[in-house]
DSSP file (Angstrom, degrees, kcal/mol; ACC not computed):
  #  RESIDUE AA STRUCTURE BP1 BP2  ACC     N-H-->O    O-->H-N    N-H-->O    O-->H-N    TCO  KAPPA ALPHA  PHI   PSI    X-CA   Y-CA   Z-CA
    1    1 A X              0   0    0      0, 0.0   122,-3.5     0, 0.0     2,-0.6   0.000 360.0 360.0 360.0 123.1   61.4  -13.6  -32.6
    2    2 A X  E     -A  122   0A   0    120,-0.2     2,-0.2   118,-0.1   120,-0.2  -0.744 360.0-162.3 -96.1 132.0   58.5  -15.4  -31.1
    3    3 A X  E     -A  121   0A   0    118,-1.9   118,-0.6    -2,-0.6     2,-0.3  -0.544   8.1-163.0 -72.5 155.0   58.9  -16.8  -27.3
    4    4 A X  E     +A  120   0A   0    116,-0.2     2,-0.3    -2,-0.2   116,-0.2  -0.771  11.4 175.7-109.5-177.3   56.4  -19.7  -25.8
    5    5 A X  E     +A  119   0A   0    114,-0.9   114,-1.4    -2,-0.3     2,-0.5  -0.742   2.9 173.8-164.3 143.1   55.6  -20.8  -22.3
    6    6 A X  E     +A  118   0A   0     -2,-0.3     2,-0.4   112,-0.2   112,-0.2  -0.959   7.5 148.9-139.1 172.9   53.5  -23.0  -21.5
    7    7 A X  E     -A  117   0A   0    110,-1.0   110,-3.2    -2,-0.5     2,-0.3  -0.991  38.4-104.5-166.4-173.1   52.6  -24.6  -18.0
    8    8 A X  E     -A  116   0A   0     -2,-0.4   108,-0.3   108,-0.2     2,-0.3  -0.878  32.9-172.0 -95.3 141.0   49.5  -26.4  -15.5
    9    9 A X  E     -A  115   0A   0    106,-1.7   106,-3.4    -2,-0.3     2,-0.1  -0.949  16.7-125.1-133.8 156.6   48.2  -24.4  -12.9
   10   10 A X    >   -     0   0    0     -2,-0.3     3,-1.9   104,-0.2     2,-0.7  -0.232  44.2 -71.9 -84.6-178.2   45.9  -25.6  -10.3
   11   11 A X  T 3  S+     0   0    0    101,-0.3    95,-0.2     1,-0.3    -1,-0.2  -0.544 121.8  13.8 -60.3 105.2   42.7  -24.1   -9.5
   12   12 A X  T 3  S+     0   0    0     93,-2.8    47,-0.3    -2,-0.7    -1,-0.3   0.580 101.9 139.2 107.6   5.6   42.9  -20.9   -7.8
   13   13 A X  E <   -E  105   0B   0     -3,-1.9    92,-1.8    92,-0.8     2,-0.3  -0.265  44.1-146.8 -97.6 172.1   46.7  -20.6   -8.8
   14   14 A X  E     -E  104   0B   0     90,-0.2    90,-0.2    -3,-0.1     2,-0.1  -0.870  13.5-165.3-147.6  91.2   48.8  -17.9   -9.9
   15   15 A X  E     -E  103   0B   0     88,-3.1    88,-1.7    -2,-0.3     2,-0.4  -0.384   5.0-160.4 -76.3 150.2   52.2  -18.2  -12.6
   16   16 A X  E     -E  102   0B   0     86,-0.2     2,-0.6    -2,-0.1    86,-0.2  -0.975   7.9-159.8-133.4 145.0   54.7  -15.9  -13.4
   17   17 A X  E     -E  101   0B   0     84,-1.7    84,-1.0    -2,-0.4     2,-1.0  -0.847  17.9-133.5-121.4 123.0   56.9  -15.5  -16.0
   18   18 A X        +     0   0    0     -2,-0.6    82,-0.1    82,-0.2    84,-0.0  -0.108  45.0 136.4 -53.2  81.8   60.0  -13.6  -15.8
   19   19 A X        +     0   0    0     -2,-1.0    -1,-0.1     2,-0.0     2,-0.1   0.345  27.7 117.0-136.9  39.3   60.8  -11.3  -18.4
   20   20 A X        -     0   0    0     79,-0.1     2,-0.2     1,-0.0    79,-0.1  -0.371  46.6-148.3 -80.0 179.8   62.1   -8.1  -17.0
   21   21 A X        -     0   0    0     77,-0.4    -1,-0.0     1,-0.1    -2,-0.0  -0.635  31.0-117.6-138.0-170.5   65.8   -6.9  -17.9
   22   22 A X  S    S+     0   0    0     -2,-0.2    -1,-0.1     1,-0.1    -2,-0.0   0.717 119.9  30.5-103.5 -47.6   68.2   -5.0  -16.1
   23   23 A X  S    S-     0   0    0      1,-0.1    -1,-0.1    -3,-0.1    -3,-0.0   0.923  98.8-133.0 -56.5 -42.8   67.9   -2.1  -19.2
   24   24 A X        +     0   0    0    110,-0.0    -1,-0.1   111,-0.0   110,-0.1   0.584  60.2 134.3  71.0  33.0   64.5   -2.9  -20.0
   25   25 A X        +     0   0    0    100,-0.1   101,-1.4     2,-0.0     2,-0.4   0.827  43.6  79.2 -62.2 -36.3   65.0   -3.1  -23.7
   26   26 A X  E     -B  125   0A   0     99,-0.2    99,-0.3    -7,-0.1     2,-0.2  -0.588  59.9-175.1 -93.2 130.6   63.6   -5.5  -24.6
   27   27 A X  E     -B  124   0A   0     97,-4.9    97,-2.3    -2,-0.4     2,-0.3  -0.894   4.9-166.3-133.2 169.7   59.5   -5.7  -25.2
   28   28 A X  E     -BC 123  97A   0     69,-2.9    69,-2.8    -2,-0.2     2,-0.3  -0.965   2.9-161.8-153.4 158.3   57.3   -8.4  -26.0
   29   29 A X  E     -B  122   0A   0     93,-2.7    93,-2.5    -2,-0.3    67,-0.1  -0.982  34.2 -90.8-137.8 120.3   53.6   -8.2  -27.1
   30   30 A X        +     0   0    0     65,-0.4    91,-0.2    -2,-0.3     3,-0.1  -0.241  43.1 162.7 -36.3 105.9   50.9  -11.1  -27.1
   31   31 A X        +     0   0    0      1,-0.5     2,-0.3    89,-0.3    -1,-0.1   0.915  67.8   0.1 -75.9 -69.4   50.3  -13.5  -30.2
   32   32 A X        +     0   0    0      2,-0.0    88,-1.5    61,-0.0    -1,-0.5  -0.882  52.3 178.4-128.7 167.2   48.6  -16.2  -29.0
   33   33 A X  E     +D  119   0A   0     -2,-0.3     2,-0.4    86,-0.2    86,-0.2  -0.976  19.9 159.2-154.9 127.9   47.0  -17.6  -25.5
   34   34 A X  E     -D  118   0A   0     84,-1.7    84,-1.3    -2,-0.3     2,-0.4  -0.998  17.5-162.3-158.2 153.8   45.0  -21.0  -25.2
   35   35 A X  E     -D  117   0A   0     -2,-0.4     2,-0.3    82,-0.2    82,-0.2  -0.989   4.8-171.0-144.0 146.8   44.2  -23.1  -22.6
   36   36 A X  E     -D  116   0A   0     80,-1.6    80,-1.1    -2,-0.4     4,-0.2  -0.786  28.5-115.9-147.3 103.6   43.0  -26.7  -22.5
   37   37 A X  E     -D  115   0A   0     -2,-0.3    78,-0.2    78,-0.3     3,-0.1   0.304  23.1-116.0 -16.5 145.4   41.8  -28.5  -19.5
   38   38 A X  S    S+     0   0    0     76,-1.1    77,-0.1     1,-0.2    -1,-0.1   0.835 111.7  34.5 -37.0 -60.2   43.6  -31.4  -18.0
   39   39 A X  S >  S-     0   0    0     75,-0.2     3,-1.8     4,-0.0    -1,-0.2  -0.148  86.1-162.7-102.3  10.6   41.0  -34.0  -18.5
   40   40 A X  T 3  S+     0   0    0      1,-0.2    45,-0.0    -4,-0.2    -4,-0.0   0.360  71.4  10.3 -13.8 117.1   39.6  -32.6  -21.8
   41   41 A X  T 3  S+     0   0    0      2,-0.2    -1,-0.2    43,-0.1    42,-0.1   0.066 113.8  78.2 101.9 -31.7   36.1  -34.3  -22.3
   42   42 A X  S <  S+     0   0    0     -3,-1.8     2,-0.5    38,-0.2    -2,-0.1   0.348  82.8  28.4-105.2  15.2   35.7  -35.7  -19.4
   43   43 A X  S    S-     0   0    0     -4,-0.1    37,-1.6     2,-0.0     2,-0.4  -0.967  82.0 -85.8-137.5 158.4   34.6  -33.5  -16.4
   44   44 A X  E     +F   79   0B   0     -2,-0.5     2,-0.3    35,-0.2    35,-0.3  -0.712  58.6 158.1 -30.3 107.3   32.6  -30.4  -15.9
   45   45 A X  E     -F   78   0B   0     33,-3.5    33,-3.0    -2,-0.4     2,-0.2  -0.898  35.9-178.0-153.7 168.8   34.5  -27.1  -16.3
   46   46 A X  E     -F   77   0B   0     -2,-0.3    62,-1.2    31,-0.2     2,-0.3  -0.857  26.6-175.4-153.2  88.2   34.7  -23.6  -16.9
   47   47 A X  E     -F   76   0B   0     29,-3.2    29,-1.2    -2,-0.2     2,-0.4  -0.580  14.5-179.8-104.1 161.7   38.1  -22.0  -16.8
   48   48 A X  E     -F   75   0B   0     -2,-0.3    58,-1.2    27,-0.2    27,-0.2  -0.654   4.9-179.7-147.2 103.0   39.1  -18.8  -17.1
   49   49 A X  E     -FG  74 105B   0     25,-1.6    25,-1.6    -2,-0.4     2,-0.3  -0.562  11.3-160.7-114.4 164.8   42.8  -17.9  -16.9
   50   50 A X  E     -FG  73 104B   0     54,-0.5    54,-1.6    23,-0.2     2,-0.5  -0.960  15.2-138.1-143.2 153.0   44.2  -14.1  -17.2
   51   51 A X  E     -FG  72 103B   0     21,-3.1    20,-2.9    -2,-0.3    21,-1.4  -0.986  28.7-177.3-130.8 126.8   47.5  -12.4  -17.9
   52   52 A X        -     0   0    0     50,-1.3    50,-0.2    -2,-0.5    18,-0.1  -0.311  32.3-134.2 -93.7 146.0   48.3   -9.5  -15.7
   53   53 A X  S    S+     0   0    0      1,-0.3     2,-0.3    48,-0.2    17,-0.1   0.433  87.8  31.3 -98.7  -1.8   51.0   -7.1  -15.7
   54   54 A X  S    S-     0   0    0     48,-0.1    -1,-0.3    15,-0.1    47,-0.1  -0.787 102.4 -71.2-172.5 127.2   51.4   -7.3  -12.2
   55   55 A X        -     0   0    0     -2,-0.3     2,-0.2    -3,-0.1    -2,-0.1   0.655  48.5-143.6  35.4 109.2   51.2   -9.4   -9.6
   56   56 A X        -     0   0    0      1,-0.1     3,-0.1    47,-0.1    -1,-0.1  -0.539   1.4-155.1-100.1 170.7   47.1  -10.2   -8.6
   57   57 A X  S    S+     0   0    0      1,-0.4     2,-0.2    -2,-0.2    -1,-0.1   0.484  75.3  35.9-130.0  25.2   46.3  -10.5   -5.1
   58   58 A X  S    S-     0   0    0      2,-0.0    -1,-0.4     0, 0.0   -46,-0.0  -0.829  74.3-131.7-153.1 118.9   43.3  -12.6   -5.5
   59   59 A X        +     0   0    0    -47,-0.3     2,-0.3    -2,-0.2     3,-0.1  -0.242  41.8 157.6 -63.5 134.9   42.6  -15.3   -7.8
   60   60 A X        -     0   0    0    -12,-0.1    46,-0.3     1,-0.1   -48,-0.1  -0.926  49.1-133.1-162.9-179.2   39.0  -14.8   -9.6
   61   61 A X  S    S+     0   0    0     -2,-0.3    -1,-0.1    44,-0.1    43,-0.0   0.470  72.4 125.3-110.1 -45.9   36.7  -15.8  -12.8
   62   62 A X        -     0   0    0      1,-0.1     2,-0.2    -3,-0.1    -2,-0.1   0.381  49.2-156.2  11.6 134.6   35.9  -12.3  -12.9
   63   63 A X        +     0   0    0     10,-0.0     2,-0.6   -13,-0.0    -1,-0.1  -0.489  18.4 168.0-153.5 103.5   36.5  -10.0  -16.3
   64   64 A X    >   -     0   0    0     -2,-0.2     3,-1.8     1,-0.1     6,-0.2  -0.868  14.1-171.5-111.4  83.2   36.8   -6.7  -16.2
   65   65 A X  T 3  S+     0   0    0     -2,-0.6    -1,-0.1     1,-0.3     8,-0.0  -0.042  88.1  64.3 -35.7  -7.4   38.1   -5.1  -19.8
   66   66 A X  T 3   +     0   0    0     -2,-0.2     2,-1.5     3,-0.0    -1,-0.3   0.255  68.2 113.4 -51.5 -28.3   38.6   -1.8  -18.1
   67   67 A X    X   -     0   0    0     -3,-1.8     3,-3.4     1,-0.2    -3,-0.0  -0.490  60.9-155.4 -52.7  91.6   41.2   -3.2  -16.0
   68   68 A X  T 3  S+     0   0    0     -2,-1.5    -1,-0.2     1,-0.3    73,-0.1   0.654  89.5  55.7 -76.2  -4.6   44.1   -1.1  -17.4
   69   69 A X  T 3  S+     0   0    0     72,-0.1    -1,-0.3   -15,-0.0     2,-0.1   0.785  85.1 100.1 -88.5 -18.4   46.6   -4.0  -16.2
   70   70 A X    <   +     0   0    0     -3,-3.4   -18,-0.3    -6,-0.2     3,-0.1  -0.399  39.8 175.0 -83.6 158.9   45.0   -7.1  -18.0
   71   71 A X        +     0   0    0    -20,-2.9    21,-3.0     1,-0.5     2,-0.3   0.563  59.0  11.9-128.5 -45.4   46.3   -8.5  -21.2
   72   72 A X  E     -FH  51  91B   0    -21,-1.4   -21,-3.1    19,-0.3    -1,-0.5  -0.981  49.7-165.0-167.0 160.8   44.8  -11.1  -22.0
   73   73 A X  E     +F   50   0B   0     17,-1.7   -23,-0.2    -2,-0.3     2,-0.2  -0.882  12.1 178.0-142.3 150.4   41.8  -13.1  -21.2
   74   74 A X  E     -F   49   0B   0    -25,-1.6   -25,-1.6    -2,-0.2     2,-0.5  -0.582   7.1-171.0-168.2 127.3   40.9  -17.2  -22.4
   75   75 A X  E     +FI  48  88B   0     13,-9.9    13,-1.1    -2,-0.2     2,-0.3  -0.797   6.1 178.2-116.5 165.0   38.1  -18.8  -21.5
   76   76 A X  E     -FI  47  87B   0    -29,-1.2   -29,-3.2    -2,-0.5     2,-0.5  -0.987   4.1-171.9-144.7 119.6   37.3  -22.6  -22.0
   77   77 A X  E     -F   46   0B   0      9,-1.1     2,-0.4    -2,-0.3     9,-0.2  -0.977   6.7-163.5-136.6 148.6   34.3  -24.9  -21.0
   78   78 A X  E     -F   45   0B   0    -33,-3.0   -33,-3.5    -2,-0.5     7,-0.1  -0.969  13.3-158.9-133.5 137.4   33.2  -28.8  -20.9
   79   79 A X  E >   -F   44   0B   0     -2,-0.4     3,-1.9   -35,-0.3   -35,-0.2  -0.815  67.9 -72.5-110.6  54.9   30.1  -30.1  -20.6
   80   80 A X  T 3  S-     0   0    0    -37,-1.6   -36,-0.2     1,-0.3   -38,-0.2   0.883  89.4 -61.6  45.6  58.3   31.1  -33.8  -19.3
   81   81 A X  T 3  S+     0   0    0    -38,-0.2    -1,-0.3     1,-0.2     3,-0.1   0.634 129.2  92.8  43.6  30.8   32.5  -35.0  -22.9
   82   82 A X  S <  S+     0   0    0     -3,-1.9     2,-0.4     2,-0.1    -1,-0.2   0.160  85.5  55.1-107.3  16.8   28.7  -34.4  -24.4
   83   83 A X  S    S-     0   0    0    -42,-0.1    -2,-0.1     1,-0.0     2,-0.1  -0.912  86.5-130.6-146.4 144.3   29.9  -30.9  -25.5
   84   84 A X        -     0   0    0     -2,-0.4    -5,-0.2     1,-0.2    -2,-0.1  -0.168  58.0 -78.9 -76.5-179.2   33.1  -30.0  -27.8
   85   85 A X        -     0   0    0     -2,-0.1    -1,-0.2    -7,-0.1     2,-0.2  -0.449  38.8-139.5 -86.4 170.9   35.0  -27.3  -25.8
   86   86 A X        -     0   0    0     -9,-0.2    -9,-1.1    -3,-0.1     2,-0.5  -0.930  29.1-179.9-124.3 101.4   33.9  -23.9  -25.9
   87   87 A X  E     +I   76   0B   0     -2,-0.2     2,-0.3   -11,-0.2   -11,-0.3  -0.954  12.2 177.0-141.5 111.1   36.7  -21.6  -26.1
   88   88 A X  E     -I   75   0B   0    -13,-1.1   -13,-9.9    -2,-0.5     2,-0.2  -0.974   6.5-168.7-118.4 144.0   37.2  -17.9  -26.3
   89   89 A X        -     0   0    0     -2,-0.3     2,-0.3   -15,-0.2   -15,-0.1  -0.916  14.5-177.2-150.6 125.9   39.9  -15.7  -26.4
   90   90 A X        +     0   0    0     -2,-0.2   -17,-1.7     2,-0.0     2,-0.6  -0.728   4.7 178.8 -80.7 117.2   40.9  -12.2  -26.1
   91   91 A X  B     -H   72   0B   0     -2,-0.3     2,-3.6   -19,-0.2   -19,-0.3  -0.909  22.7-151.5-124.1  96.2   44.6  -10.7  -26.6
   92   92 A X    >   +     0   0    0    -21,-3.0     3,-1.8    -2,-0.6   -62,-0.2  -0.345  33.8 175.3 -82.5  89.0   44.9   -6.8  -26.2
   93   93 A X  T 3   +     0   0    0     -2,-3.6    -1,-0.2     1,-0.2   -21,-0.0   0.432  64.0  65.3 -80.1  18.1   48.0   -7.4  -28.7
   94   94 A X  T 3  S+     0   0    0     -3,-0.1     2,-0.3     2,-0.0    -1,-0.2   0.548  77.7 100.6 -97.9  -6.5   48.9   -3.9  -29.2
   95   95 A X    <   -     0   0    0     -3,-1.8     2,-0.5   -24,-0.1   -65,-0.4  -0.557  57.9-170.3 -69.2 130.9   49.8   -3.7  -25.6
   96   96 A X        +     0   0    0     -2,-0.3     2,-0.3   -67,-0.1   -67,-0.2  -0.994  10.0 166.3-127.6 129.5   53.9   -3.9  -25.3
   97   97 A X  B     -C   28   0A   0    -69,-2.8   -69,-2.9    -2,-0.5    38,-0.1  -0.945  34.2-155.7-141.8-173.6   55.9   -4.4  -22.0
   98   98 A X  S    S+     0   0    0     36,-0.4   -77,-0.4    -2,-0.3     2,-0.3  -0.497  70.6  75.8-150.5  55.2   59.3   -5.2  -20.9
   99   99 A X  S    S-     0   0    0    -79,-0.1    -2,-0.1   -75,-0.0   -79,-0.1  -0.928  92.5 -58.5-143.2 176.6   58.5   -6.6  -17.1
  100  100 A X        -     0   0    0     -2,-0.3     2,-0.2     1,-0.1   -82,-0.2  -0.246  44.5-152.9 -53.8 132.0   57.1   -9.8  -15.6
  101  101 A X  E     -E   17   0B   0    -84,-1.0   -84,-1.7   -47,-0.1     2,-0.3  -0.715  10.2-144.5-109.9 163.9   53.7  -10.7  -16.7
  102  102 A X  E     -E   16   0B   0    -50,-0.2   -50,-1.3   -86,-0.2     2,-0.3  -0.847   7.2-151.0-115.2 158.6   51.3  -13.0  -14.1
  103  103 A X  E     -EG  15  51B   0    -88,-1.7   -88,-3.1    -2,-0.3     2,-0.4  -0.990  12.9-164.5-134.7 133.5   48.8  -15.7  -15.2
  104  104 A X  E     -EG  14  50B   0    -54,-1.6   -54,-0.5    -2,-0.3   -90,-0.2  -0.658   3.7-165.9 -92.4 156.8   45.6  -16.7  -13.2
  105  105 A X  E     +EG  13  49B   0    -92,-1.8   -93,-2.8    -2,-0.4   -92,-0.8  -0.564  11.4 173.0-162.1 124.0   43.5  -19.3  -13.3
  106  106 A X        -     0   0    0    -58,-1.2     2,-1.3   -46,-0.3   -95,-0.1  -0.892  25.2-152.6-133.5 129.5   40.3  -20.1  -12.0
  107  107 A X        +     0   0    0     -2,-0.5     6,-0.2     6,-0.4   -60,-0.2  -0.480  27.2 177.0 -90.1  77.2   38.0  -23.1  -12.6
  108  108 A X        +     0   0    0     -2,-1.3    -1,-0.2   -62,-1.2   -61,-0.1   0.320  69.1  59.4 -70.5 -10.1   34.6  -21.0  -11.8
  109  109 A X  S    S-     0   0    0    -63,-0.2    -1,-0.2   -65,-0.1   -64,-0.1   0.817 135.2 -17.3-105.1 -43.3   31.8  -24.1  -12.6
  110  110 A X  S    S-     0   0    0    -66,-0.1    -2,-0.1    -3,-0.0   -65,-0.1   0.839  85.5-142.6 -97.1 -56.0   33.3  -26.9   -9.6
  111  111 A X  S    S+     0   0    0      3,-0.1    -3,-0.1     1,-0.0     3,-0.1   0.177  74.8  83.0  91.8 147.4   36.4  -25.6   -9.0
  112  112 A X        +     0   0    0      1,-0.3  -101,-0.3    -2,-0.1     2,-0.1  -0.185  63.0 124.9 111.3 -37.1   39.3  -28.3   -8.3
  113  113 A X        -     0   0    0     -6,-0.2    -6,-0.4  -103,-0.1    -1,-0.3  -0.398  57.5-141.2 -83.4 124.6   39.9  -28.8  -12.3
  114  114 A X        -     0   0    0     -2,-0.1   -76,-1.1  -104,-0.1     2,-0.3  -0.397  16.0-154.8 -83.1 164.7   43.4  -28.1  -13.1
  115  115 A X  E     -AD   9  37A   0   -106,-3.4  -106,-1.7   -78,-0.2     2,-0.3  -0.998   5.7-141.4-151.8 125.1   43.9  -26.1  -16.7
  116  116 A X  E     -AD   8  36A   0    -80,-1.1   -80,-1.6  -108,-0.3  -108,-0.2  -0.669  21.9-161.7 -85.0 154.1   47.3  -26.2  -19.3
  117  117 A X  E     -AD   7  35A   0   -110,-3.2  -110,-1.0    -2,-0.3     2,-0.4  -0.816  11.8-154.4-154.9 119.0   48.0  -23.0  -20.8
  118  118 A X  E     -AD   6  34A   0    -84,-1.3   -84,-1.7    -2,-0.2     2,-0.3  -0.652  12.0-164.6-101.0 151.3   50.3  -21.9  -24.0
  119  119 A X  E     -AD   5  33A   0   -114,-1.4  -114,-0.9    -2,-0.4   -86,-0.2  -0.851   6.6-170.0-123.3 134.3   51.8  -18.7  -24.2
  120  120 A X  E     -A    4   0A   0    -88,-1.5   -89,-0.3    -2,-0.3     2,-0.2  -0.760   9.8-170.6 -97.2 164.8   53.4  -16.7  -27.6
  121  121 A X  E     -A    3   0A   0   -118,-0.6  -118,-1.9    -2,-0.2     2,-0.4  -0.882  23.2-145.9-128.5 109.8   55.2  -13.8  -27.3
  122  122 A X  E     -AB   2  29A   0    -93,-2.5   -93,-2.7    -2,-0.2     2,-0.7  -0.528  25.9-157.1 -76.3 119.5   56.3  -11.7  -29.8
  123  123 A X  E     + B   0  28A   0   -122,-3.5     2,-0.4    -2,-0.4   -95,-0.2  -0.739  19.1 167.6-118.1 136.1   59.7  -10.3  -28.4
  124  124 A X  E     - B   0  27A   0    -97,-2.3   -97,-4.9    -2,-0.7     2,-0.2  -0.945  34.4-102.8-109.4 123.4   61.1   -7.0  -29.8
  125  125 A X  E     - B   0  26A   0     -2,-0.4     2,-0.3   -99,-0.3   -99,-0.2  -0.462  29.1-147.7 -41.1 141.5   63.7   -4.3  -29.2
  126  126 A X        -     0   0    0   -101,-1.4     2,-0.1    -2,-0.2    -1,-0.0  -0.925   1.9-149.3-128.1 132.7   62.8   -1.3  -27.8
  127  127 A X    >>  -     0   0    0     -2,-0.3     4,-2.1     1,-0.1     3,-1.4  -0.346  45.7 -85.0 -99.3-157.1   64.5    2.1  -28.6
  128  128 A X  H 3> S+     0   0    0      1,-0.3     4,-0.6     2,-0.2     5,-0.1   0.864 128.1  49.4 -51.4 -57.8   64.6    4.6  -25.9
  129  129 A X  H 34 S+     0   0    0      2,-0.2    -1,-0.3     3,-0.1     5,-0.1   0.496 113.2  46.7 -66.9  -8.3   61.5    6.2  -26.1
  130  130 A X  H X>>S+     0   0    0     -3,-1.4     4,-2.8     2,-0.2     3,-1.1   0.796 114.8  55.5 -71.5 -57.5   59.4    2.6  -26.3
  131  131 A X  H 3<5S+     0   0    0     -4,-2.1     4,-0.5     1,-0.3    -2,-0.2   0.830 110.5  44.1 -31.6 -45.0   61.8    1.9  -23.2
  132  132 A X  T 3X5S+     0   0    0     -4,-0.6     4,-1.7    -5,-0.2    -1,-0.3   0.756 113.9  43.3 -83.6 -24.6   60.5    5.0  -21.6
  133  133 A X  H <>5S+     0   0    0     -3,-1.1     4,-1.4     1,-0.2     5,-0.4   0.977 115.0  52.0 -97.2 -34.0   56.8    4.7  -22.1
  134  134 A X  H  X5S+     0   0    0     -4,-2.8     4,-1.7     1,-0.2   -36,-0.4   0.899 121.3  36.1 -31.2 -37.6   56.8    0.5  -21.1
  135  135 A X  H  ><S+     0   0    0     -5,-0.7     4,-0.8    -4,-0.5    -1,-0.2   0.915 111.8  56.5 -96.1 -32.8   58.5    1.3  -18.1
  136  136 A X  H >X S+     0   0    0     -4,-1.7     3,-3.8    -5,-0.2     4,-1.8   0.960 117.8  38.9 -44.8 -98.1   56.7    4.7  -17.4
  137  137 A X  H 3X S+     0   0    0     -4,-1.4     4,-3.6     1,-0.3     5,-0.4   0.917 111.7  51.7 -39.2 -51.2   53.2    2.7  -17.5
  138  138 A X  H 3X S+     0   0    0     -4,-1.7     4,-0.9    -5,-0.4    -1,-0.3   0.887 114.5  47.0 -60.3  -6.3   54.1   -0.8  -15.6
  139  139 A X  H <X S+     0   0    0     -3,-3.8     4,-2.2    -4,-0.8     3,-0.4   0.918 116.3  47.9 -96.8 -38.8   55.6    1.7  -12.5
  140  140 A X  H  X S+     0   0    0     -4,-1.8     4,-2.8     1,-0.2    -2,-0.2   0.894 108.2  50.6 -71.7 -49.9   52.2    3.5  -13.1
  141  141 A X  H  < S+     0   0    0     -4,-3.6    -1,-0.2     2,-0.2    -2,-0.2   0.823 117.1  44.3 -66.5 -23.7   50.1    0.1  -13.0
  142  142 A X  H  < S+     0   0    0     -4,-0.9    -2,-0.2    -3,-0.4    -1,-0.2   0.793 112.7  44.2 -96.6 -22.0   51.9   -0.8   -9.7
  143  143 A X  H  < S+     0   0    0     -4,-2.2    -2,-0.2    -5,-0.1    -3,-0.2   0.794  96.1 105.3 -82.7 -30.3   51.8    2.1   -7.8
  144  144 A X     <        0   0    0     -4,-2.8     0, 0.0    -5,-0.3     0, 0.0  -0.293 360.0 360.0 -60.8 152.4   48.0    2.8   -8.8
  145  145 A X              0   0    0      0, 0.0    -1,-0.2     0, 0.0    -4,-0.1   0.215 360.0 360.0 -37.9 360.0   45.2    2.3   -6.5
């Protein structure tokens, strides 16, 4: 069963979406991730939203692939409607959890520029031992330094 989401976020903002359980059966794994500017075509930007397993506590442009919590990456730029978008994106879709994931976003060339962003999820049942090792790592990603 595939999930979506989609929402706006401002500049410098931070989403969540809510998909722990009280069992934690249930897992979901990253299809797709895209973003599209507000204003498509017309302004200056360079956005760059991220999906977290937990909770940021600073909004950045930043990308750090070593970061054992990030998920997903998508980045998007205009060049004042004389450029088509430029759009890359990164999904580490073999990653599965079964809590709340966060999305950043920050518009790194002005900064201001509000960004849309669509979400799949691929959602799954999890048998005991998936159960154990989802829940095992996200308590491990929030308690680490």
């Amino acid at each position: 069963m595939i999930k979506t989401f989609r929402g706006l976020m401002a500049d410098g903002s931070q989403d969540t979406i809510a998909l722990h359980t009280n069992d934690g059966s249930t897992g979901y794994r990253i299809v797709k991730f895209e973003a599209l500017p507000k204003a498509p075509m017309t302004l200056d930007q360079e956005n760059v939203l991220k999906i977290y397993k937990v909770q940021q506590t600073a909004v950045d442009g930043t990308v750090d692939f070593s970061d054992q919590t990030l998920l997903g990456v998508c980045c998007v730029k205009y060049k004042d409607g004389t450029e088509g978008p430029i759009s890359t994106h990164i999904i580490f879709d073999r990653e599965i959890f079964n809590q709340d994931i966060y999305i950043t976003h920050d518009d790194v060339h002005t900064g201001g520029r509000e960004c849309n962003y669509y979400i799949e999820l691929e959602q799954m049942k999890l048998n005991l031992d998936e159960n154990t090792v989802a829940t095992l790592k996200d308590i491990r990603n929030i308690t680490a330094p």
